[in-house]
C-alpha positions as CSV (number, residue, x, y, z in Angstrom):
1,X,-137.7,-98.1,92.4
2,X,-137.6,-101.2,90.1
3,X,-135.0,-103.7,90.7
4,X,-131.6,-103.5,89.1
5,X,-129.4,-106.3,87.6
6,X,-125.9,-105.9,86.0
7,X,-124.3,-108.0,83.3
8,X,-120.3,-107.9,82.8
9,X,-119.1,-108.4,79.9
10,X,-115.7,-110.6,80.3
11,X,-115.3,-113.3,77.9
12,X,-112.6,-111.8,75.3
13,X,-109.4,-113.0,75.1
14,X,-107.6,-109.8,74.3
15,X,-105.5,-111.0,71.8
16,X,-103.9,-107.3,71.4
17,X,-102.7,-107.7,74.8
18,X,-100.7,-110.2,73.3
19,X,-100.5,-112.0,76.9
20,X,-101.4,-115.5,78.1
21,X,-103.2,-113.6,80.8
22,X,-106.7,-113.2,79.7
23,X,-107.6,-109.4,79.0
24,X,-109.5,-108.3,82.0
25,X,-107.3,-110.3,84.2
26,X,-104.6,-108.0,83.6
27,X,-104.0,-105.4,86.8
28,X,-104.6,-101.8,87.0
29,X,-102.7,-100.4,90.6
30,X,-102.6,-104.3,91.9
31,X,-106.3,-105.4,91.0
32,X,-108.1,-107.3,88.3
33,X,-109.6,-104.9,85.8
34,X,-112.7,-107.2,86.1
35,X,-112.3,-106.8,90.0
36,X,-112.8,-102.8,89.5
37,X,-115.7,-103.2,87.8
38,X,-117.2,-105.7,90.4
39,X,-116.2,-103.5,93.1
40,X,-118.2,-100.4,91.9
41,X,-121.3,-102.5,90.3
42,X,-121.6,-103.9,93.3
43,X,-121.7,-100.8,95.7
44,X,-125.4,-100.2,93.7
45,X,-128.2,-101.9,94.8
46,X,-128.4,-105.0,92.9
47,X,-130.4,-108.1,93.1
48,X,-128.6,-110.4,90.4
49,X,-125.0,-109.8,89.1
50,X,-124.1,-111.8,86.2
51,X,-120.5,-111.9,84.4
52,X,-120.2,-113.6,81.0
53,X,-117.1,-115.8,80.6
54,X,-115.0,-117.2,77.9
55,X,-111.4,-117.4,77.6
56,X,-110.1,-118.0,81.3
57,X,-113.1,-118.8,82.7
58,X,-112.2,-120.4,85.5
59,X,-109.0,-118.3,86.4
60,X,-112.0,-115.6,86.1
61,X,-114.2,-117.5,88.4
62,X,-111.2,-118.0,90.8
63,X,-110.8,-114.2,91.0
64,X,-114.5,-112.7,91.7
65,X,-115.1,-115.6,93.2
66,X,-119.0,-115.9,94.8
67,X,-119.4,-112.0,94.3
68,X,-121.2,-113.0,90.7
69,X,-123.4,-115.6,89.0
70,X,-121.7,-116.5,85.9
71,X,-122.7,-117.9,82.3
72,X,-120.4,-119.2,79.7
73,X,-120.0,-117.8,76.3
74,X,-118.2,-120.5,74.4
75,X,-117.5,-119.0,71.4
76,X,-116.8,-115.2,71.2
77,X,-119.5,-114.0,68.9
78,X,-119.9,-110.4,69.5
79,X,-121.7,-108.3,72.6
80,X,-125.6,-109.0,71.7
81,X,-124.4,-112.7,72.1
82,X,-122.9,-112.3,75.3
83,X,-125.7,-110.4,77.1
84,X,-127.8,-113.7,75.7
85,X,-125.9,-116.0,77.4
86,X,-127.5,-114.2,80.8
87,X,-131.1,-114.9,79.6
88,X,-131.2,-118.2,81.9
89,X,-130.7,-116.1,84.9
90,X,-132.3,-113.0,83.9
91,X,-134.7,-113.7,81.1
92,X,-138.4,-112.6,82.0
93,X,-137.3,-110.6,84.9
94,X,-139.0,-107.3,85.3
95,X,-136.6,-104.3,86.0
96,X,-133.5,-102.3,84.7
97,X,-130.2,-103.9,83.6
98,X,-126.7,-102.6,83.2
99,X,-124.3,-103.9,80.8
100,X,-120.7,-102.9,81.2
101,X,-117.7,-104.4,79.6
102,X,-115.1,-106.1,82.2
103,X,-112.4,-104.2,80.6
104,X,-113.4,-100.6,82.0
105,X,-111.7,-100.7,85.2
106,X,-112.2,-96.7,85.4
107,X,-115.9,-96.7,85.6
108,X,-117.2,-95.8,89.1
109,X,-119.9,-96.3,90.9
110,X,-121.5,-92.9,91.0
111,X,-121.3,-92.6,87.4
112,X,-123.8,-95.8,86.6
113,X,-126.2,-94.8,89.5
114,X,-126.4,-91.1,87.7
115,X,-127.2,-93.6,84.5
116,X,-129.9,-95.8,86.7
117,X,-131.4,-92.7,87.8
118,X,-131.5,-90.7,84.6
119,X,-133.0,-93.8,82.9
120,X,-135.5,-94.4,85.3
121,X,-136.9,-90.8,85.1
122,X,-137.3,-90.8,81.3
123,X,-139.3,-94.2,81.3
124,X,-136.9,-95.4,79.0
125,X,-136.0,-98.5,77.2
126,X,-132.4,-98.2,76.7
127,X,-130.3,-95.7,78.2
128,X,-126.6,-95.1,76.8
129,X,-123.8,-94.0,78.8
130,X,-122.2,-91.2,76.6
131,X,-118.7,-88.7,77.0
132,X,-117.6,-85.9,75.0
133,X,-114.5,-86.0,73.1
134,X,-111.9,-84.1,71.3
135,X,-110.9,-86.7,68.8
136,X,-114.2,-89.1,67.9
137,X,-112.2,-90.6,65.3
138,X,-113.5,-94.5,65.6
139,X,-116.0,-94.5,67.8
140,X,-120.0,-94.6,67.4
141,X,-121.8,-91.3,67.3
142,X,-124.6,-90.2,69.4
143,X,-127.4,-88.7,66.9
144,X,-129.9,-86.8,69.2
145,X,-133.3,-85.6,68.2
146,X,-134.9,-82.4,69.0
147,X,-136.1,-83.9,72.5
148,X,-132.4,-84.7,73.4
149,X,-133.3,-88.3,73.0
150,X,-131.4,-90.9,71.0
151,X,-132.5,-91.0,67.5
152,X,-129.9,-93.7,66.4
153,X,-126.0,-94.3,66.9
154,X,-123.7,-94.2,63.7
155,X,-120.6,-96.3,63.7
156,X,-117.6,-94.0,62.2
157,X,-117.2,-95.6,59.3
158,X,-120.8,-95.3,58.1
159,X,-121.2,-91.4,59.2
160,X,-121.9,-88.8,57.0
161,X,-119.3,-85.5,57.2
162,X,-121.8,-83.7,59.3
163,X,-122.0,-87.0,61.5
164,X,-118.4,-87.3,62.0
165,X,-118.3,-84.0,63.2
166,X,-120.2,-84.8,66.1
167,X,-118.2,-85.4,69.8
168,X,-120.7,-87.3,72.0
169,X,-119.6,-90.9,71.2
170,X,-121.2,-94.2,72.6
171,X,-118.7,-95.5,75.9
172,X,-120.1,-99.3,75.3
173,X,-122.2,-98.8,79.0
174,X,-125.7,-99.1,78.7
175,X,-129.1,-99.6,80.8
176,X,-131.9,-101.7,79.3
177,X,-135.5,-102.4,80.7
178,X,-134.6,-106.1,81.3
179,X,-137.7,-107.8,79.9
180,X,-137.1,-105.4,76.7
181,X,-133.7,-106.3,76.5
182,X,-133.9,-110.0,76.2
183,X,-136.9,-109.5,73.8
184,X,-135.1,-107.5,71.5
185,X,-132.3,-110.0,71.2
186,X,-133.8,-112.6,69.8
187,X,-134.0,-109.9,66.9
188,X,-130.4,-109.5,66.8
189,X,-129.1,-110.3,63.3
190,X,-125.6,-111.4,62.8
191,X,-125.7,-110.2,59.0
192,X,-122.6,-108.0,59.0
193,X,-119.0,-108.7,57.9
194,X,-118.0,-110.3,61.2
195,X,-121.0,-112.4,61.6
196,X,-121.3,-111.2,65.1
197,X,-124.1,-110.4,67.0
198,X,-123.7,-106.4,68.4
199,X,-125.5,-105.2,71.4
200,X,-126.0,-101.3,69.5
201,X,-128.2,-103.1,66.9
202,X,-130.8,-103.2,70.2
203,X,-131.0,-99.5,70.4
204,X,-132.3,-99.5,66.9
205,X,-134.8,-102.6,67.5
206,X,-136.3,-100.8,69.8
207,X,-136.4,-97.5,68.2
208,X,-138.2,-99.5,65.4
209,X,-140.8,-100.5,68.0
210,X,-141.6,-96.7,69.1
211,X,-139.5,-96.7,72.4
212,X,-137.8,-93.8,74.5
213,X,-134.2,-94.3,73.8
214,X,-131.7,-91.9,76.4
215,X,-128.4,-91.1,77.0
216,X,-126.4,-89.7,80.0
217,X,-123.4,-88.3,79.2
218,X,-120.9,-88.7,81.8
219,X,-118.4,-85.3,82.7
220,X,-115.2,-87.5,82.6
221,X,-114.6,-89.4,79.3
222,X,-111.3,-91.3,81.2
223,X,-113.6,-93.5,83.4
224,X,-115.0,-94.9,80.2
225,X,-111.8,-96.1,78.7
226,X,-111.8,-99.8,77.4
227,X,-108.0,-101.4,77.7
228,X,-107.3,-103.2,74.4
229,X,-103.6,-103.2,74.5
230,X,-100.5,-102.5,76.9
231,X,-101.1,-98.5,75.7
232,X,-104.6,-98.3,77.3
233,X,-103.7,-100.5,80.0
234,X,-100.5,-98.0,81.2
235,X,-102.8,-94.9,80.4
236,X,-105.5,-96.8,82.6
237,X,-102.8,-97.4,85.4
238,X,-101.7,-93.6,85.0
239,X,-105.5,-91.9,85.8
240,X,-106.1,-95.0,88.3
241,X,-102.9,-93.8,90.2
242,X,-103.9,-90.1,90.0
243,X,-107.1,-90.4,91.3
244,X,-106.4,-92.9,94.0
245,X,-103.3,-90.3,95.1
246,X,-106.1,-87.4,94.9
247,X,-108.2,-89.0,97.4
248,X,-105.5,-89.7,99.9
249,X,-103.9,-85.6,99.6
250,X,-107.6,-85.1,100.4
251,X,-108.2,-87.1,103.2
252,X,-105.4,-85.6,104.9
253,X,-102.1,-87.6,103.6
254,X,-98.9,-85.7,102.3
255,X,-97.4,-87.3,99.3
256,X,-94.5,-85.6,97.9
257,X,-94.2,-86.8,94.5
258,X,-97.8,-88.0,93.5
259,X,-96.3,-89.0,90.1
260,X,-93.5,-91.2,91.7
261,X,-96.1,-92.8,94.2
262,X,-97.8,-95.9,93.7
263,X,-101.0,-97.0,95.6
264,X,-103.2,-100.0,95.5
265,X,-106.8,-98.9,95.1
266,X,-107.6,-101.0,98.3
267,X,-105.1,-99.5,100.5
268,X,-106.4,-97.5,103.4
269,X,-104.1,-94.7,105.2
270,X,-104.6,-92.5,107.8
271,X,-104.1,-88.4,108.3
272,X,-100.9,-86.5,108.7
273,X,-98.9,-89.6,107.1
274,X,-96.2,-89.0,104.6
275,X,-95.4,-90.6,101.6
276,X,-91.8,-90.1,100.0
277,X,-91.3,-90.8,96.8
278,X,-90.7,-94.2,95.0
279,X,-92.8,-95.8,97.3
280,X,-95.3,-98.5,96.4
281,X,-98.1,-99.3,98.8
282,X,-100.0,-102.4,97.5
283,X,-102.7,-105.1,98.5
284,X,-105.0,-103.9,101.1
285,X,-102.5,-102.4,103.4
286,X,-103.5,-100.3,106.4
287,X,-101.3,-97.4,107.6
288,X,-102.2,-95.6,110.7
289,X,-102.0,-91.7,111.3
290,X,-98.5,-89.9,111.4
291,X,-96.4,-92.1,109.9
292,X,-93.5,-91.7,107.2
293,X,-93.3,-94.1,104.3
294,X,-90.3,-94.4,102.2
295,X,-88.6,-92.8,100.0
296,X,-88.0,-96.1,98.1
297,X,-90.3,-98.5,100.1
298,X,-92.5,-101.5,99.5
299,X,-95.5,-102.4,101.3
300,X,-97.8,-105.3,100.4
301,X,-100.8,-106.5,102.6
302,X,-99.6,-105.3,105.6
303,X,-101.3,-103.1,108.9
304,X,-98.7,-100.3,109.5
305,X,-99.5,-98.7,113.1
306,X,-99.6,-95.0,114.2
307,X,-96.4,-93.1,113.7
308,X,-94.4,-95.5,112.3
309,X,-91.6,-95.1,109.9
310,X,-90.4,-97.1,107.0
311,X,-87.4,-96.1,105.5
312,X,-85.9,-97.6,102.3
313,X,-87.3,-101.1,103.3
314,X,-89.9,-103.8,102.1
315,X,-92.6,-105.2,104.4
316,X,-95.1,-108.0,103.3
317,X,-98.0,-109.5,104.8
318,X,-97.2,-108.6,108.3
319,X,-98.2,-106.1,111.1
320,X,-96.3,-103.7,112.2
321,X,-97.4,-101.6,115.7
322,X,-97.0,-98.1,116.5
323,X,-93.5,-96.2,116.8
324,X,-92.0,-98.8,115.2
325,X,-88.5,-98.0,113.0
326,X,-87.8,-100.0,110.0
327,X,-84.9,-99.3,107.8
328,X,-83.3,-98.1,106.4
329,X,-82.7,-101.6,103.8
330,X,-84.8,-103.8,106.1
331,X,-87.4,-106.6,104.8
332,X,-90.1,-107.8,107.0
333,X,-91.2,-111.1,105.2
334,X,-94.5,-112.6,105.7
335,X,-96.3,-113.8,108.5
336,X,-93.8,-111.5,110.8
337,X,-96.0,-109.6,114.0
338,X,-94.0,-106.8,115.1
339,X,-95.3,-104.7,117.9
340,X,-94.9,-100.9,119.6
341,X,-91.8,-99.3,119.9
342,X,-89.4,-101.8,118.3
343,X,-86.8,-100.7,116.1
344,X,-85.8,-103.4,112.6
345,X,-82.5,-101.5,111.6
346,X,-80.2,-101.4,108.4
347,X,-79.9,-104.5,106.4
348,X,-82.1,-106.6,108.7
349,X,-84.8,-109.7,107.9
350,X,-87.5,-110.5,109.9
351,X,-89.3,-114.1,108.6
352,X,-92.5,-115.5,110.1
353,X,-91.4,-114.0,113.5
354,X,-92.9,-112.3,116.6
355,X,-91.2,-109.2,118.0
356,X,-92.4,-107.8,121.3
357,X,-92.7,-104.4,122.9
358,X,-89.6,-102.3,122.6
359,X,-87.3,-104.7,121.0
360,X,-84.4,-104.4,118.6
361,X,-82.7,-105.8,116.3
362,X,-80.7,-102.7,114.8
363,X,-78.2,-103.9,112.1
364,X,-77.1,-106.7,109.7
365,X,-79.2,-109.7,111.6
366,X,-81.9,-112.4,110.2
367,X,-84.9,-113.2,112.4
368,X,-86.9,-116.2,111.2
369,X,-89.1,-118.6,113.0
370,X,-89.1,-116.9,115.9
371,X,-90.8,-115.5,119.1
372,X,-89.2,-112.9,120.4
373,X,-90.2,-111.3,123.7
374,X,-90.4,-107.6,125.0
375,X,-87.1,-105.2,126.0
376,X,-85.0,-107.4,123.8
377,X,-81.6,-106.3,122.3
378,X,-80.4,-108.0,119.3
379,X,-76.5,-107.5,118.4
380,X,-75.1,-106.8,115.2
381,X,-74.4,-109.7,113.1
382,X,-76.7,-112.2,114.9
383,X,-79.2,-114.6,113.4
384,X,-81.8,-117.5,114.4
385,X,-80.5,-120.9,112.4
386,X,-83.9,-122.4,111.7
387,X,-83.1,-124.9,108.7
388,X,-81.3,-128.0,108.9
389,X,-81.5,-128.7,105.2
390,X,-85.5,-130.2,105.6
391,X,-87.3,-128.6,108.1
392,X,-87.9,-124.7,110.1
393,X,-87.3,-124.8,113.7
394,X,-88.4,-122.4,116.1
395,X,-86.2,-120.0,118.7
396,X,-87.7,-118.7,121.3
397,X,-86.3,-115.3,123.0
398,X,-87.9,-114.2,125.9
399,X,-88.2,-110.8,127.3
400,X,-85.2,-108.5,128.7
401,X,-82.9,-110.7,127.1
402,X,-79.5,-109.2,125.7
403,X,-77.8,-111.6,122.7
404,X,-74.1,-109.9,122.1
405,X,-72.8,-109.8,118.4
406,X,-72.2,-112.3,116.1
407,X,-74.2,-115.0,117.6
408,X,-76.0,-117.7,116.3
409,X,-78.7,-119.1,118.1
410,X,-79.4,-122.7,116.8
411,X,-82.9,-123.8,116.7
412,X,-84.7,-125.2,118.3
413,X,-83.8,-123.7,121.3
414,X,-84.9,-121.1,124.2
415,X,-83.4,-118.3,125.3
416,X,-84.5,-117.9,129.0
417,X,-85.8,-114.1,130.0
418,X,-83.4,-111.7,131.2
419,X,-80.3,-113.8,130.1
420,X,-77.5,-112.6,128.3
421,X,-75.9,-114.6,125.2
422,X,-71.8,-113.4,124.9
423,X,-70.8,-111.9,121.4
424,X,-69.8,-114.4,119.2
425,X,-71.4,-117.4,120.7
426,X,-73.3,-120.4,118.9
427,X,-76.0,-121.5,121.0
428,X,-76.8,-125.2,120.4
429,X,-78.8,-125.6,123.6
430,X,-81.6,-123.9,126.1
431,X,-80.0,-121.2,128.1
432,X,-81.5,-120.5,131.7
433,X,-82.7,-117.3,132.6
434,X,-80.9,-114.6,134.1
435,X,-77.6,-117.1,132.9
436,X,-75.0,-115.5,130.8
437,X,-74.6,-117.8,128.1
438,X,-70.9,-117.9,126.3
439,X,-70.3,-120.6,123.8
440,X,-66.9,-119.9,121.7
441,X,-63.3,-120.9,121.7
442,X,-61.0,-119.6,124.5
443,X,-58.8,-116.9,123.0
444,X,-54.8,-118.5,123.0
445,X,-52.7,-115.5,122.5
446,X,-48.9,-116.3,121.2
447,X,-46.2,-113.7,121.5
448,X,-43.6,-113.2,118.9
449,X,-45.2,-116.1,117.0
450,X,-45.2,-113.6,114.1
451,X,-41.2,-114.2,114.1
452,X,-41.0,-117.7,114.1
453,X,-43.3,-117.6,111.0
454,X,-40.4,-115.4,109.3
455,X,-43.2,-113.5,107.7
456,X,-41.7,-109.9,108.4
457,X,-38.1,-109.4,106.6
């Protein structure tokens, strides 16, 4: 097997995006388009991966990061130009190259290694990557000869009637026998209206010179879209979305409203979990077996343990164990580690804290900067004051520890295990353990004062 190489073509602006984003910067289910592509070109075996760059380069760079080489194209001069800018890192190479535009975030994986394969068996120069469909209207024609090889591609607007009436249309993928490739485009004429170099113009170079020319026609003509506008990128988003739900249903998930569920193409989650609708699941979040997500939920970067439910409530960049209830209307903000069998009830919000092993904190409270301990009960009302105006302190709560309503536990402070804080108390210092801790105003009651105040006539 020869060795493989992969271009990506990402330099466009996209200026029918009409965004300051760069084009294949713009997310489809919470990822890059580029980053799709690099996900799936890199799953084949490949020895160099090479992504041009333009517009955004470094915000492009940023992204991928050291997953690809990278060449600059400085001024946007069509496709044959781009793959040139690649000829310092590939030129002279001997094997099989695949170019793919950084805006086809659909493509997978198993569709360019059927393309590899179907051009490595044919011996071929070029191979193009080719779908069927209904309306051709725009795109270049595939013109086969008797052999079923490539005799040339038409664009639409230079096709005869006949030609026009032909379905298989060129997707923009293709695989080149490297050393041909870079040969060929020193031939590349920019003598058209655009004065733009065009990768197709290859395919006829090389017919010229007697090669085998293929094409592989893919079954799915929706992994080959290319999003040039908001439209694509929505209709992109839609079939992402639906196939990413698919896989899930398959691999044992319930999800009762595909169509009003939203997962990340990262996220992983595990058998005999249910997903209600209007949940979004983003980042690469983990979600163990059994649990129940949603309906209405948010969860970004986080590890969800087994049977755990989220109800109606937003969890970011934490981890949450197993039999854990959140919700309904809780938020678990980031950096928060919340473990087994705790319970985050309604119109709660945990910050940047630890909660241990059977704890609760079951309605109206905020939790931030803290360590709390294991078998700890949290009253209603009651909250950790960690800023002073400049800086986050840290409360500590340790384990069996019971704080009554309404309390506010100043930090920095310490809450000694197995103490008890009295509802409605401020705690401005360390309370012992096993103490019960009671910091409020004696209650003064006044009979008949109600009179004296002449209030009631």
């Amino acid at each position: 097997m020869s060795n493989r190489y992969a271009v990506i073509l990402a330099a466009g602006q996209g200026t029918r995006m009409k965004s300051k984003l760069y084009k294949v910067l713009h997310p489809v289910c919470g990822k890059p388009m580029v980053q799709h592509v690099v996900d799936q070109v890199t799953k084949l075996r490949i020895q160099d991966l090479v992504t041009v760059i333009g517009h955004g380069a470094e915000m492009v760079k940023a992204g991928l990061g050291d997953q690809s080489q990278y060449v600059l194209q400085e001024q946007q001069l069509g496709t044959a130009h781009a793959v040139m800018q690649a000829n310092k890192i590939l030129g002279g190479k001997e094997g099989v190259t695949i170019v793919v535009c950084g805006d086809t975030p659909l493509i997978r994986a198993e569709t360019m290694e059927s393309l590899f394969k179907h051009h490595e068996e044919l011996k071929a120069k070029a191979t193009i990557l080719t779908a069927k469909i209904d309306d051709p209207t725009g795109y270049g024609r595939i013109i086969r000869n008797e052999n079923g090889l490539v005799e040339k591609i038409v664009e639409h607007k230079d096709a005869t009637d006949a030609e026009r009436e032909i379905n298989e249309i060129n997707t923009g993928t293709y695989c080149f026998d490297n050393f041909a490739l870079f040969e060929a485009l020193k031939n590349v004429s920019n003598n058209n209206v655009q004065g733009e170099y065009y990768l197709p113009d290859v395919i006829e170079i090389l017919k010229k010179q007697g090669e085998v020319v293929s094409a592989f026609q893919t079954e799915e003509f929706k992994e080959t879209l290319g999003v040039n506008d908001r439209v694509a990128l929505a209709e992109a988003e839609w079939i992402m979305r639906e196939r990413t739900n698919e896989l899930h249903m398959r691999n044992g998930v319930t999800i009762i409203d595909p169509a009003n569920t939203y997962i990340g193409a990262d996220v992983e989650i595990g058998q005999d979990t249910v997903i209600y609708p209007g949940t979004m699941i983003k980042g690469k979040t983990v979600i163990g077996l059994g649990c129940e997500i949603g309906p209405n939920s948010e969860i970004d970067s986080s590890v969800i343990g087994e049977e755990t439910v989220v109800r109606q409530s937003v969890v970011h960049k934490s981890s949450v164990g197993a039999h854990v209830n959140i919700g309904p209307f809780a938020h678990i903000r980031p950096d928060s580690d919340i473990s087994d069998d705790v319970k985050i009830g309604n119109f709660v919000e945990i910050k940047k804290a630890i909660f241990g092993k059977g704890s609760k904190a079951s309605h109206l409270s905020y939790i931030g900067d803290a360590e709390v301990g294991s078998n700890v009960n949290i009253g209603c009302g009651s909250i950790t004051v960690n800023y002073d105006g400049k800086n986050k302190f840290l409360t500590k709560i340790e384990d069996d520890v019971f704080i009554g309503c309404n309390s506010n536990l100043v930090a920095p402070v310490t809450v000694g295990k197995g103490s008890y804080v009295a509802a409605g108390s401020t705690i401005t210092k360390d309370v012992p353990g096993d103490a019960l801790s009671i910091a409020r105003s004696q209650q003064v009651n006044k009979e008949n004062y109600v009179q004296k105040l002449n209030l009631k006539k």
